[in-house]
N, CA, C and O atoms as a GROMACS GRO file, in nm:
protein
  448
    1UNK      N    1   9.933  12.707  12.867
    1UNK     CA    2   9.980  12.662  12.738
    1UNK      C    3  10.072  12.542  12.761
    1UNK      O    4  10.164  12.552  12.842
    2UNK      N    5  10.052  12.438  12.700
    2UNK     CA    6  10.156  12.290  12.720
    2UNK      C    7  10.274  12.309  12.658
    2UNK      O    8  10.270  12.356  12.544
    3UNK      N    9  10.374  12.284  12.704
    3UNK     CA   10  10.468  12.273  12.707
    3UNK      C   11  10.525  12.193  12.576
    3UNK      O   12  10.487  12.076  12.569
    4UNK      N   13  10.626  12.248  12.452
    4UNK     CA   14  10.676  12.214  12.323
    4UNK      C   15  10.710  12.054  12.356
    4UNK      O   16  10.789  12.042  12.450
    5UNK      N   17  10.665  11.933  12.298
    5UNK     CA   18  10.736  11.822  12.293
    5UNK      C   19  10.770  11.754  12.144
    5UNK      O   20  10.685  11.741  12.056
    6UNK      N   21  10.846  11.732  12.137
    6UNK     CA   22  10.929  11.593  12.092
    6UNK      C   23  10.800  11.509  12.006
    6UNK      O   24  10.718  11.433  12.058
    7UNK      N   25  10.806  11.539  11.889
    7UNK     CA   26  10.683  11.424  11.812
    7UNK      C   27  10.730  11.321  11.830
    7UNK      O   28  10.850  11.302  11.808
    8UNK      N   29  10.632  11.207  11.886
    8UNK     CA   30  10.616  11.116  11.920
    8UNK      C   31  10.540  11.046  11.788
    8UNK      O   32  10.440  11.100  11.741
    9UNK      N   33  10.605  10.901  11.723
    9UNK     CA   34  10.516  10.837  11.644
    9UNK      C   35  10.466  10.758  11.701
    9UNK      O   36  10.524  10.713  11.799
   10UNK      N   37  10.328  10.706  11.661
   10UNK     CA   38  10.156  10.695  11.684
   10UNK      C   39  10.253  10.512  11.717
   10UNK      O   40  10.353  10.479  11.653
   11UNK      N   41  10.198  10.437  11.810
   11UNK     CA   42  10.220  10.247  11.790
   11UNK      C   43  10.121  10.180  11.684
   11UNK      O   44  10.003  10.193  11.652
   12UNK      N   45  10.222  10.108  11.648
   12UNK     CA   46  10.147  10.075  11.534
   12UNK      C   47   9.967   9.999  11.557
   12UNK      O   48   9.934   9.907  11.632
   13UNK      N   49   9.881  10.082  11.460
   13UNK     CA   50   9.757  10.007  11.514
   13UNK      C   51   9.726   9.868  11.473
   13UNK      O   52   9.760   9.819  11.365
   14UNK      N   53   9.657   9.806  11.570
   14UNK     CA   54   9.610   9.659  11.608
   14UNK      C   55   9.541   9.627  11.448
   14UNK      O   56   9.526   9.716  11.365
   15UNK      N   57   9.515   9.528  11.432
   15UNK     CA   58   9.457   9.491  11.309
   15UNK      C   59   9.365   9.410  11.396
   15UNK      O   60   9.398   9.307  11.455
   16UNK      N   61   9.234   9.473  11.401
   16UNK     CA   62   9.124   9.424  11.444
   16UNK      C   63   9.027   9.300  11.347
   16UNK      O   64   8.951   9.210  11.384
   17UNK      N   65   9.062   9.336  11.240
   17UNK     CA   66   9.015   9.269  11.132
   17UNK      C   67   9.059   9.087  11.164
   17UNK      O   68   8.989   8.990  11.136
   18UNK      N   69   9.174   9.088  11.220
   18UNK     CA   70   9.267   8.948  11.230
   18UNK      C   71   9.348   8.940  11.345
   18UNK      O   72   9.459   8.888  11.330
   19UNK      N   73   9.318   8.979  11.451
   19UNK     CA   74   9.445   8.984  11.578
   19UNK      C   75   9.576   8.894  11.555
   19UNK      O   76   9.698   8.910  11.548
   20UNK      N   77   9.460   8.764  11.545
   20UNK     CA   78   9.611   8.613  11.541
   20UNK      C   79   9.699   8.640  11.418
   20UNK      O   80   9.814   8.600  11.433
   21UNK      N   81   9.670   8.707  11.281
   21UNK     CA   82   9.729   8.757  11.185
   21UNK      C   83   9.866   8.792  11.178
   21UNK      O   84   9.876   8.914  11.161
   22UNK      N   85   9.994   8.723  11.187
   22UNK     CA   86  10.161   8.779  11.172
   22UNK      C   87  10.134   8.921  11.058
   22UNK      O   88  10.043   8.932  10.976
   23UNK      N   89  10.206   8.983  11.076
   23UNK     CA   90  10.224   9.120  11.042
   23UNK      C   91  10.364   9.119  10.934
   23UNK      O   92  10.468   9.098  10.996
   24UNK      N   93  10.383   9.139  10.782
   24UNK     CA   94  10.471   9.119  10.730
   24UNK      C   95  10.487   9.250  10.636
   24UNK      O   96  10.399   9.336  10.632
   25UNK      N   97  10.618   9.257  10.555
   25UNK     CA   98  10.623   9.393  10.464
   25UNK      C   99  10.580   9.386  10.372
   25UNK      O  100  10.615   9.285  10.310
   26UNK      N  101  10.495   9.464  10.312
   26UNK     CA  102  10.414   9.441  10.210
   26UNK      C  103  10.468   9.520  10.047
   26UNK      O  104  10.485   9.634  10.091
   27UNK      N  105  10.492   9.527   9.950
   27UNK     CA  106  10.514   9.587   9.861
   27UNK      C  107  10.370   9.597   9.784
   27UNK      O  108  10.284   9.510   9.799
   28UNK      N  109  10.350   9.722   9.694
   28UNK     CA  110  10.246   9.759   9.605
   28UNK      C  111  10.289   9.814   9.498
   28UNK      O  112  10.366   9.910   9.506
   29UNK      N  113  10.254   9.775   9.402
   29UNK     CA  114  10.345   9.852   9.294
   29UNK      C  115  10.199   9.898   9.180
   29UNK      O  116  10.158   9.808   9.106
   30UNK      N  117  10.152   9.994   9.177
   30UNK     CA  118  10.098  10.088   9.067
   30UNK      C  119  10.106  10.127   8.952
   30UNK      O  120  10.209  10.189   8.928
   31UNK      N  121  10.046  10.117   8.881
   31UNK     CA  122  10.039  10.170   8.753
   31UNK      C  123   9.886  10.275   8.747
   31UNK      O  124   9.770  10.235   8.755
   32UNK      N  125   9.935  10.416   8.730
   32UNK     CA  126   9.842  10.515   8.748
   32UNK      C  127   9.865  10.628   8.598
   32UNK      O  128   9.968  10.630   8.532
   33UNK      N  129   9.753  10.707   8.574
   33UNK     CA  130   9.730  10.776   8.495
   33UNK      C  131   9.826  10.930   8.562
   33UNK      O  132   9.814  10.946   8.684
   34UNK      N  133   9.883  10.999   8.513
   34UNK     CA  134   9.946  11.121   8.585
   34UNK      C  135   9.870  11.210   8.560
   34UNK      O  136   9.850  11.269   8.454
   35UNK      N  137   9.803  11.230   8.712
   35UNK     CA  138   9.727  11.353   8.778
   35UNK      C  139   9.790  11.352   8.918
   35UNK      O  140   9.816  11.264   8.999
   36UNK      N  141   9.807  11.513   8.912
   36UNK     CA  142   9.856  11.585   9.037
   36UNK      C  143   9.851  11.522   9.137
   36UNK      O  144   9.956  11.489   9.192
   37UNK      N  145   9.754  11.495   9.176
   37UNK     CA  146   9.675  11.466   9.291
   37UNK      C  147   9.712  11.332   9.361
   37UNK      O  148   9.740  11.319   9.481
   38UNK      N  149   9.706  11.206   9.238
   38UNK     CA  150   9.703  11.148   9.273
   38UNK      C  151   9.754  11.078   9.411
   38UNK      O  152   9.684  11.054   9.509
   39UNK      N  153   9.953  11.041   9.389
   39UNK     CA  154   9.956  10.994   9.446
   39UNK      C  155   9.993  11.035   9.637
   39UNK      O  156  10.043  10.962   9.722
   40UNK      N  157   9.943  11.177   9.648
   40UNK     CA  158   9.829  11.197   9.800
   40UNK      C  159   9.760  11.119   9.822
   40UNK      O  160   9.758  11.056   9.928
   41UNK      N  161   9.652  11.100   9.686
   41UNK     CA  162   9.506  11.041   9.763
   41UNK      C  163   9.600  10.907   9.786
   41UNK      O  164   9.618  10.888   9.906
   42UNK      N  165   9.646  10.837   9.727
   42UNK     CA  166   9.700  10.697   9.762
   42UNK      C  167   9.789  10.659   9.868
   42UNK      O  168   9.789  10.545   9.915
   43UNK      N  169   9.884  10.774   9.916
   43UNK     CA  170   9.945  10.802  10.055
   43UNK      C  171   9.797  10.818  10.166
   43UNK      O  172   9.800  10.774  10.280
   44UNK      N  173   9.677  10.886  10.110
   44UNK     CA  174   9.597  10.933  10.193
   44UNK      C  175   9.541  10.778  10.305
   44UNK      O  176   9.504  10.771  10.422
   45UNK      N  177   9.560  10.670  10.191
   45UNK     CA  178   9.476  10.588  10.256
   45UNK      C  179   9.576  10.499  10.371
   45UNK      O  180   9.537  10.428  10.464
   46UNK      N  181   9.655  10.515  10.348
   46UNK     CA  182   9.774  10.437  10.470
   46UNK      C  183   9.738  10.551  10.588
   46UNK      O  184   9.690  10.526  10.699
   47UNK      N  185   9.770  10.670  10.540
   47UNK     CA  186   9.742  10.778  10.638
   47UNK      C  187   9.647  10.790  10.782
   47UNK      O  188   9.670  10.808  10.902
   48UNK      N  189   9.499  10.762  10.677
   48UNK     CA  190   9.377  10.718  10.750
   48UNK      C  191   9.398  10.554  10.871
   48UNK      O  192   9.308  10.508  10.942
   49UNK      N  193   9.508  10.512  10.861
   49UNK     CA  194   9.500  10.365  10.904
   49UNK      C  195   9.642  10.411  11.043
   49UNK      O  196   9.682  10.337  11.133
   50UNK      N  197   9.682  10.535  11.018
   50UNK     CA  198   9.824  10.555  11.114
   50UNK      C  199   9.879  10.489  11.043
   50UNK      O  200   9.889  10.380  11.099
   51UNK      N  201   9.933  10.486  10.930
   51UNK     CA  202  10.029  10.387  10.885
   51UNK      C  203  10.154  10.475  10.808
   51UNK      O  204  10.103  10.576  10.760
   52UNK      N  205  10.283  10.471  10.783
   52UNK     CA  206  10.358  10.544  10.739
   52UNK      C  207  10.420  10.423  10.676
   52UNK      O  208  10.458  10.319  10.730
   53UNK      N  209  10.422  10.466  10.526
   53UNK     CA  210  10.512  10.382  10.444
   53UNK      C  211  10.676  10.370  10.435
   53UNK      O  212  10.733  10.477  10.456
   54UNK      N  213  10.759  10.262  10.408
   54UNK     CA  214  10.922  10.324  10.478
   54UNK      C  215  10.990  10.334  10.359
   54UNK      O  216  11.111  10.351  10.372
   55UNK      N  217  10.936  10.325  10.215
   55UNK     CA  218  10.999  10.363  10.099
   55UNK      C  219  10.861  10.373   9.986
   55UNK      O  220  10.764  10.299  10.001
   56UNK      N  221  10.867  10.466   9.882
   56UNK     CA  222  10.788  10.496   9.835
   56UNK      C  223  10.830  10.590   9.662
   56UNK      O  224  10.884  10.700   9.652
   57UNK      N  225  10.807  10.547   9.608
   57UNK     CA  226  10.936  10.552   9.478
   57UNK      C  227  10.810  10.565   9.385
   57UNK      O  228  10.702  10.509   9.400
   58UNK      N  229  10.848  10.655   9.280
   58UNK     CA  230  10.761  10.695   9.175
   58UNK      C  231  10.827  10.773   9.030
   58UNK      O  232  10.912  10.860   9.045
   59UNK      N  233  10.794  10.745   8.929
   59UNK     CA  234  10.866  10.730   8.800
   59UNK      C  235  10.758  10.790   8.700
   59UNK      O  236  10.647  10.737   8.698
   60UNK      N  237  10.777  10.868   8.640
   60UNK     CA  238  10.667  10.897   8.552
   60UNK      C  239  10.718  10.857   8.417
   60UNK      O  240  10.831  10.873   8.372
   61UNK      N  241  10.631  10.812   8.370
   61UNK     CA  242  10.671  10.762   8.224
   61UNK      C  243  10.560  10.802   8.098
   61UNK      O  244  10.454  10.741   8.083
   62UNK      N  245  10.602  10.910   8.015
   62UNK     CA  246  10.452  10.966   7.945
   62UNK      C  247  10.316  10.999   8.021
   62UNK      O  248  10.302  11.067   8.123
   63UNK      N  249  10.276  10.972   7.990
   63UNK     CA  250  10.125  11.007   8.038
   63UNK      C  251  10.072  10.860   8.205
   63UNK      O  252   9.969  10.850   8.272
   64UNK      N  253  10.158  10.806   8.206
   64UNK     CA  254  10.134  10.694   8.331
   64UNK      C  255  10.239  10.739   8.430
   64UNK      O  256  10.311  10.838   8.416
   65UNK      N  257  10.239  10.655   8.533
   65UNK     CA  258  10.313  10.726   8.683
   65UNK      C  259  10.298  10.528   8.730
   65UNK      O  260  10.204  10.450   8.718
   66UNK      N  261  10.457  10.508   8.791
   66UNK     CA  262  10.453  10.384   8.839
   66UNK      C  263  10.506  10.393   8.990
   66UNK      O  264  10.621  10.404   9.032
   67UNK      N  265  10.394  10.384   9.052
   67UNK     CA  266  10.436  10.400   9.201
   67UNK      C  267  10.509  10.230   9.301
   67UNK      O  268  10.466  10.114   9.298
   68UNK      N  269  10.584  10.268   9.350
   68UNK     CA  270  10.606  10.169   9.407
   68UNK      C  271  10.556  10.202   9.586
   68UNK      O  272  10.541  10.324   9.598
   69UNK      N  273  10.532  10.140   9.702
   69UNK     CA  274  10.516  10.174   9.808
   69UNK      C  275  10.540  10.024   9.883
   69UNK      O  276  10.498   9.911   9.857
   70UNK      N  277  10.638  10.082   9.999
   70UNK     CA  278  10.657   9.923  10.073
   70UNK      C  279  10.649   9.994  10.217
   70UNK      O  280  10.693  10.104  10.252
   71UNK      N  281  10.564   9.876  10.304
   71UNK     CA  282  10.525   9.930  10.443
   71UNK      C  283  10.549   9.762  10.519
   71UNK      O  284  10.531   9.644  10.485
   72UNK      N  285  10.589   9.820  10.613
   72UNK     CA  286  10.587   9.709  10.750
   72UNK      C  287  10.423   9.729  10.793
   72UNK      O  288  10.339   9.810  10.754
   73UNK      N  289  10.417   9.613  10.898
   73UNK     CA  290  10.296   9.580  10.994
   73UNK      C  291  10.150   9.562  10.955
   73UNK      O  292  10.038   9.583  11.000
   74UNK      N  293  10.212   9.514  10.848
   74UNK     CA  294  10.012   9.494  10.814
   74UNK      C  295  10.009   9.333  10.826
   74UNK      O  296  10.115   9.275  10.805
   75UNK      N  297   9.900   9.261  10.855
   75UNK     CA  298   9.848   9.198  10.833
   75UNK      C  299   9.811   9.157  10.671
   75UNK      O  300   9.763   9.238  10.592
   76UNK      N  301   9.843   9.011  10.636
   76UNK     CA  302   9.814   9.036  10.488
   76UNK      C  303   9.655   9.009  10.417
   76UNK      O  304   9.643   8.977  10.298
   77UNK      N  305   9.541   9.026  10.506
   77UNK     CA  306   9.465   9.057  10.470
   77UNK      C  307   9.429   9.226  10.516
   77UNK      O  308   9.356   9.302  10.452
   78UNK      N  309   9.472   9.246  10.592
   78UNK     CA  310   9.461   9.430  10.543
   78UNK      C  311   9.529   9.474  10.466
   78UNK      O  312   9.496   9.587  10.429
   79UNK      N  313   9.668   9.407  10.396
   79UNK     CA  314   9.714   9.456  10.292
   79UNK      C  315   9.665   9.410  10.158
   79UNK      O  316   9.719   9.439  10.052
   80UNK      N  317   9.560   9.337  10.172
   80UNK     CA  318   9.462   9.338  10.075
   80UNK      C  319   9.344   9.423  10.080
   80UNK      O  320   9.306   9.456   9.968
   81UNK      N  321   9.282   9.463  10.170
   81UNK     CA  322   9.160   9.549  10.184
   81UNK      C  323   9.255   9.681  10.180
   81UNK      O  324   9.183   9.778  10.203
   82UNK      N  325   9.346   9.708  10.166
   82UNK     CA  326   9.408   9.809  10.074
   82UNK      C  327   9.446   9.854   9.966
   82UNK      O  328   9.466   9.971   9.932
   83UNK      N  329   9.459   9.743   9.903
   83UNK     CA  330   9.489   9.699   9.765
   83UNK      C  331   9.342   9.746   9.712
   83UNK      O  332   9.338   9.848   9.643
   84UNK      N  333   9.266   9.702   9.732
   84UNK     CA  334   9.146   9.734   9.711
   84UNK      C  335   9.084   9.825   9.671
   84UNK      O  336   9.031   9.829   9.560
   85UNK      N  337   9.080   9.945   9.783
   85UNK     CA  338   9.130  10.050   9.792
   85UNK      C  339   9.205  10.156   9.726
   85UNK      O  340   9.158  10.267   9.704
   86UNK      N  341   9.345  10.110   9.690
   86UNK     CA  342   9.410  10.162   9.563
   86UNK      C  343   9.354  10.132   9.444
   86UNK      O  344   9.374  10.194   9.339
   87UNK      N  345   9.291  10.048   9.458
   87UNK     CA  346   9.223  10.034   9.267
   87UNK      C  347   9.116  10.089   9.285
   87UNK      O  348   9.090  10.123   9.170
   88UNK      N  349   8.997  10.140   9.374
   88UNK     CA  350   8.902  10.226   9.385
   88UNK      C  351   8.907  10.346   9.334
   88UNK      O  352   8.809  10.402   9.285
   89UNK      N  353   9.052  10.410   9.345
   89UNK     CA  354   9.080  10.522   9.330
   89UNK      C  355   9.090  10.565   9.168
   89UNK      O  356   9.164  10.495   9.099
   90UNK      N  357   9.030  10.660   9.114
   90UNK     CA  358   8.987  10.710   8.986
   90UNK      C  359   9.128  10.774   8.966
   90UNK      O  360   9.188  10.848   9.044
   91UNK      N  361   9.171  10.725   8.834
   91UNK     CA  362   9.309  10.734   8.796
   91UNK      C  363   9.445  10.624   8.788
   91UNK      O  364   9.550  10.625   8.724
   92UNK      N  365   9.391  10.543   8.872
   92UNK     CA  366   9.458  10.374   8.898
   92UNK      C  367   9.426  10.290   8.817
   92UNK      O  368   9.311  10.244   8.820
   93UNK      N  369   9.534  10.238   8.704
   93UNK     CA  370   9.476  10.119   8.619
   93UNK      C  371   9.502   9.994   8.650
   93UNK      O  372   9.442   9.898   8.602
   94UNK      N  373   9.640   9.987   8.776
   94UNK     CA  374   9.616   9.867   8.820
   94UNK      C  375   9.715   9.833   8.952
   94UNK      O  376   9.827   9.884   8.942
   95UNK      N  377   9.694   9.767   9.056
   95UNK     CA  378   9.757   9.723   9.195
   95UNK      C  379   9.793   9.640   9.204
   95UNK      O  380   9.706   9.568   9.255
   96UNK      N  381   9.928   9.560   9.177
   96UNK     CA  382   9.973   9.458   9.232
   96UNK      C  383  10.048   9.467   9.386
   96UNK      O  384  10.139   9.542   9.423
   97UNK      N  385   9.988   9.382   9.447
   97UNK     CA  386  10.048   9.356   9.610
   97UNK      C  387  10.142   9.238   9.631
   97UNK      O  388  10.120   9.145   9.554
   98UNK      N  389  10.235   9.222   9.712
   98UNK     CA  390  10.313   9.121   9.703
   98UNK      C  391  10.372   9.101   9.854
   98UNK      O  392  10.436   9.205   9.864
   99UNK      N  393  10.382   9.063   9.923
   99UNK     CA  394  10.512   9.016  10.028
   99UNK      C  395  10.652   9.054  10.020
   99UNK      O  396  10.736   8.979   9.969
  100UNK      N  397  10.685   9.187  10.078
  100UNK     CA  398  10.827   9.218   9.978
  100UNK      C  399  10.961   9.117  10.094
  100UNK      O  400  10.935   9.024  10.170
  101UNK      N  401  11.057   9.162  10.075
  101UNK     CA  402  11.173   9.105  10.136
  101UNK      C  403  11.258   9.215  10.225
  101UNK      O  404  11.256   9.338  10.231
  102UNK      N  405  11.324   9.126  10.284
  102UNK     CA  406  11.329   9.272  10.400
  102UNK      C  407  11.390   9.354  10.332
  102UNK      O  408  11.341   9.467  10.337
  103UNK      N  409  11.556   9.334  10.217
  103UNK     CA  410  11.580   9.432  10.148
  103UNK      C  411  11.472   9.473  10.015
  103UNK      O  412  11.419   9.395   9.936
  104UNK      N  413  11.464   9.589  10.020
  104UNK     CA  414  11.412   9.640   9.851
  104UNK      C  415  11.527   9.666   9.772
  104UNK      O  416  11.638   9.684   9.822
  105UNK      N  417  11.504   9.669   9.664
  105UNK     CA  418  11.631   9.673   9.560
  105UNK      C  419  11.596   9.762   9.494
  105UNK      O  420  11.484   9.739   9.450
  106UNK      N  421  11.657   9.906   9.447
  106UNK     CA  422  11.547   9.988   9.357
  106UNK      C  423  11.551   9.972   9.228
  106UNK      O  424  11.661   9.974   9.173
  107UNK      N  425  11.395   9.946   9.128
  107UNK     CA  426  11.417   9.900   9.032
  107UNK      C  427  11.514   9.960   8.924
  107UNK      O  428  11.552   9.894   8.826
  108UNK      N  429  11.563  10.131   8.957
  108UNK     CA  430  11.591  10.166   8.857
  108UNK      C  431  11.812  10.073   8.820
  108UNK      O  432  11.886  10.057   8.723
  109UNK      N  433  11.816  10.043   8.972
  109UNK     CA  434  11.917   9.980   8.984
  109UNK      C  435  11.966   9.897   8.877
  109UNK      O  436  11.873   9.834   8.824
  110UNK      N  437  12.110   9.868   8.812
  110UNK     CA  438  12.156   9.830   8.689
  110UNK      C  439  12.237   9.693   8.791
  110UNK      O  440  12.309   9.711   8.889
  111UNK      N  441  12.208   9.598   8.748
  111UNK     CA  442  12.339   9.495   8.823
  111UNK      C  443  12.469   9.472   8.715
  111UNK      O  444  12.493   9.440   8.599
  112UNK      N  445  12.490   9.486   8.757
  112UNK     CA  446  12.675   9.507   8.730
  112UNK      C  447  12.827   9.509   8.827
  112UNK      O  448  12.935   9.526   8.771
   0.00000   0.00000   0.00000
């Protein structure tokens, strides 16, 4: 039997799609229908890629759900063939992707 270790997180995977590709933080911000499920399946697909998102913020408002999700190391054409992806998904009315900044600010934040 092997011996208990220490989880180790996965290095981030290569973006085969674009090697020469700089790798930047990406923000996605959602507008989805509220079902259970959903936003799994939409974590599901970073999942499938080894990818772990480093903030991920969600608001339900009536009958819609506004997800926000911001991840390091993508390439910004795989953070488009993700985008993609999120709008595939039955229940998603719409994906905006953006280039975020290294700080996020959370929207529910009041400046004052």
């Amino acid at each position: 039997m092997p011996h208990l270790e220490a989880v180790h997180t996965l290095p981030t995977r290569a973006d085969v799609w674009n090697v020469s590709n700089a790798h930047c933080r990406v923000h996605y911000q959602l507008l989805a229908e509220v079902e259970p499920d959903l936003l799994c399946r939409a974590l599901n697909l970073f999942a499938l890629q080894c990818l772990t998102p480093q903030q991920v913020n969600l608001q339900r408002m009536d009958d819609l759900m506004s997800i926000d999700i911001v991840i390091d190391g993508l390439s910004w054409h795989r953070a488009q063939v993700i985008a993609e992806k999120l709008r595939n998904l039955i229940g998603v009315c719409s994906v905006e992707v953006q280039a975020a900044d290294s700080a996020w600010v959370e929207p529910a934040q009041a400046a004052g």
